[in-house]
N, C-alpha and C positions, 0 to 999 in steps of 0.2 A: 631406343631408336632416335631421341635426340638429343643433344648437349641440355647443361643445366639451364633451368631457369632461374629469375632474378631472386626467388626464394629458393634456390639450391637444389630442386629437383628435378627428378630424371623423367621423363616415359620410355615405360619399356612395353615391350609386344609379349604376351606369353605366347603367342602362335609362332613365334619365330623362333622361341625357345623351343617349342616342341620338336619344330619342322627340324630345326639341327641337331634335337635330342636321334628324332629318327633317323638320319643319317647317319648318324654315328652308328645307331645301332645294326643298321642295313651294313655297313661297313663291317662290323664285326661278325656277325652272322655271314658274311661272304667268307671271312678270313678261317671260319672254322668250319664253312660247307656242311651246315647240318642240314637236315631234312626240317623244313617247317610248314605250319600251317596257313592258309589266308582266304579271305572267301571273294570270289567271283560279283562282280558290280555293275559288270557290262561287256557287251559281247561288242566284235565289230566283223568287219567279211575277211579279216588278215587273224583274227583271235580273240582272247579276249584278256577284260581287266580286272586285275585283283588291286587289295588294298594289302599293302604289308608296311606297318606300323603307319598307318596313317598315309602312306606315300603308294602313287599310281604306278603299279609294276604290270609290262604286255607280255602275255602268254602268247607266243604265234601256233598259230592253229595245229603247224606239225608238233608242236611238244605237246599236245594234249593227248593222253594216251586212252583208248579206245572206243573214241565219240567224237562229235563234232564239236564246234563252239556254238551251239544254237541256243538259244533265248532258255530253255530248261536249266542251262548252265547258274544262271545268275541266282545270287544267293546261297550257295553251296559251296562248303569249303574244302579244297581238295589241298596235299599234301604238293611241296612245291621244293625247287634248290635254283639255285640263283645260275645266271647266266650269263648276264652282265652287269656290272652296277660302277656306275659313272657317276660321281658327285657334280662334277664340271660341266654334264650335257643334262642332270637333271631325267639320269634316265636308267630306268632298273626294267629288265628282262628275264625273266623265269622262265623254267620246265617243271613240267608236271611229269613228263614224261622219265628224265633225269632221276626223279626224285621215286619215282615207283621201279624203275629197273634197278637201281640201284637195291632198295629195299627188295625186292626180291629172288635180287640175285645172291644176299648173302642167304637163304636157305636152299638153292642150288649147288649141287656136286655131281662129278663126274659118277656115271652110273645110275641117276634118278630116273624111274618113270616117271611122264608127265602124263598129262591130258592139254591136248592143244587142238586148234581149230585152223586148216588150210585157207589161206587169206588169199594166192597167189600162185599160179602156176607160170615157171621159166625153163625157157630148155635145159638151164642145167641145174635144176633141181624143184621145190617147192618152198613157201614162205609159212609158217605156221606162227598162230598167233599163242602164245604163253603166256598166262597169267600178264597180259600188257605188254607183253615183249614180243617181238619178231623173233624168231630163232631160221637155222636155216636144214633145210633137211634134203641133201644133196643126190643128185640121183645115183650118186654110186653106193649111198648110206640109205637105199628104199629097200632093194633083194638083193640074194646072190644071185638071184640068176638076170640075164640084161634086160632091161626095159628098153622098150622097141617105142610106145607108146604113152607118154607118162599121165594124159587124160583118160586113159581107161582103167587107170589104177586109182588115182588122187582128183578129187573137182574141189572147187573153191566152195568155202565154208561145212567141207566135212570134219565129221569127231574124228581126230586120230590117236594113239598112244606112241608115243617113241620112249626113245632113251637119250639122253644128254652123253655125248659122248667129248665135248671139249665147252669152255666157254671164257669168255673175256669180261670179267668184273669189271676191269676198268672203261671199256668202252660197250659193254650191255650187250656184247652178242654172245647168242649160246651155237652149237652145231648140232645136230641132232640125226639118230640113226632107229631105223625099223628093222635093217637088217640084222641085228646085233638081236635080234627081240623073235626072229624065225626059230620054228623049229624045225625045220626041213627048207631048202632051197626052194624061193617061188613061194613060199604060201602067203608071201605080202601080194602076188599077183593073184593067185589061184582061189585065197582064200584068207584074207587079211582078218576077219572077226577072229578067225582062231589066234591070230596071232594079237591082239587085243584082250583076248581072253586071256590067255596064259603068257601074257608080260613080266607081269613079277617074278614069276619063276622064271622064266627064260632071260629074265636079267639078272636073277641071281647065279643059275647055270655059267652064265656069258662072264658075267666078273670072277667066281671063283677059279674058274678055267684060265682065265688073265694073270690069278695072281700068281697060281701054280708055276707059268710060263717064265711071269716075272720071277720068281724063283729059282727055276730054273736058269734061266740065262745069267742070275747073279751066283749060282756056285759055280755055272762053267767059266764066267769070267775068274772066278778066287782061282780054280783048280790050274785054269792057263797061266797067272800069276804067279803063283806056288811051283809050278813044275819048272818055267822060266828062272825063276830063282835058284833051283836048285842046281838048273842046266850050269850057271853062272857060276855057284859055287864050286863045281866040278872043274869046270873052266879054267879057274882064276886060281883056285886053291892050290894047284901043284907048277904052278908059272915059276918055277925056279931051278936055276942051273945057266947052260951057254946060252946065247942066243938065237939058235937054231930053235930050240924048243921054244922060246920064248915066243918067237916069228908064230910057228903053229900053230899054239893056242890061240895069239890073236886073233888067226886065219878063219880058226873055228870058234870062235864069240862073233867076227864078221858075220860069218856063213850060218848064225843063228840067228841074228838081229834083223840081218836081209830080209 
């Protein structure tokens, strides 16, 4: 930190070597987006502060996932991924939030029962809380038969079971359905514990009956392919002689293609 002196020596800062050691490493650890850890040092009314490698990084209060930033917070080291990290403003921003859906969304599949918790009722649908995640569970994905009324069926902070029926790893939303999980029309209305009770099966029922379908519809498309082809060969294969006949045939590969 300054030029030599009259005997040839330096001063240097080891704290200044540290603080661009951690920059560096803040840098690198963005560029590979892992999940890390950091512990909690101070809360404020906007979120709070972690330390990651020695450097002041702000959680804003919405990436913290399923609590608040209150004074309990501090000392406690929660899993984190980066959100912004600026060397030039001297400013690093995490999720905690990021960092748990991600992680839990890779043991998520199309087809999973869960167990979730209704955080939110909207007219067009219900918000249920997942393992830290929002998923959304739509009022067309509650029964087959129609909801008139969606607070007589679902209230905020009930147990419910669904099933995942789509979801977005990259940006952490799942879509979720009860209806896929009835086993009679209406008995998410009439009588929802039974369909809670016999989930598992009625989601195994629900997928194998899926895949049957998906099978099917992949030999009707081969067998429309296969018979197309052969229409063609029929077609095409005796196309020879005057031009009259030639006219024809074309007439009729048109008059099949249409």
């Amino acid at each position: 930190i300054s030029d030599e002196d009259e005997n040839g020596q330096l001063l240097v800062s080891i704290r200044r070597i540290q603080y661009r050691q951690a920059w560096d490493d803040v840098v690198d650890m963005q560029q590979t987006d892992d999940v890390f850890e950091a512990e909690c040092v101070s809360v404020n009314r906007g979120g709070a502060i972690f330390l990651v490698r020695g450097l002041r990084a702000f959680l804003p209060g919405s990436h913290l996932t399923g609590r608040l930033p209150d004074e309990d917070l501090v000392g406690q080291t929660l899993p984190l991924k980066f959100l912004e990290v600026n060397r030039d403003d001297n400013k690093l921003v995490v999720s905690n939030r990021r960092a748990v859906v991600e992680t839990q969304m890779e043991d998520l599949s199309r087809g999973d029962v869960i167990d979730g918790i209704v955080k939110a009722l909207k007219p067009y649908g219900a918000f249920v809380e997942v393992g830290g995640m929002s998923g959304l569970l739509h009022i067309s994905q509650i029964s087959m038969d129609r909801i008139n009324d969606l607070e007589a069926v679902l209230k905020p902070g009930q147990r419910i079971k669904c099933m995942i029926i789509d979801h977005d790893k990259v940006n952490g939303r799942i879509a979720l359905s009860t209806k896929t999980l009835e086993q009679e029309p209406g008995d998410m209305i009439k009588d929802p514990q039974r369909v809670y009770d016999n989930a598992e099966e009625a989601a195994r029922v629900y997928l194998e009956k899926q895949e049957l379908e998906r099978k099917k519809r992949e030999e009707s498309a081969k067998d429309i392919v296969m018979g197309l082809g052969d229409a063609l060969d029929d077609l095409t294969g005796g196309i020879e002689g005057d031009g009259e006949k030639e006219e024809e045939a074309s007439d009729n590969l048109d008059s099949l293609l249409s």
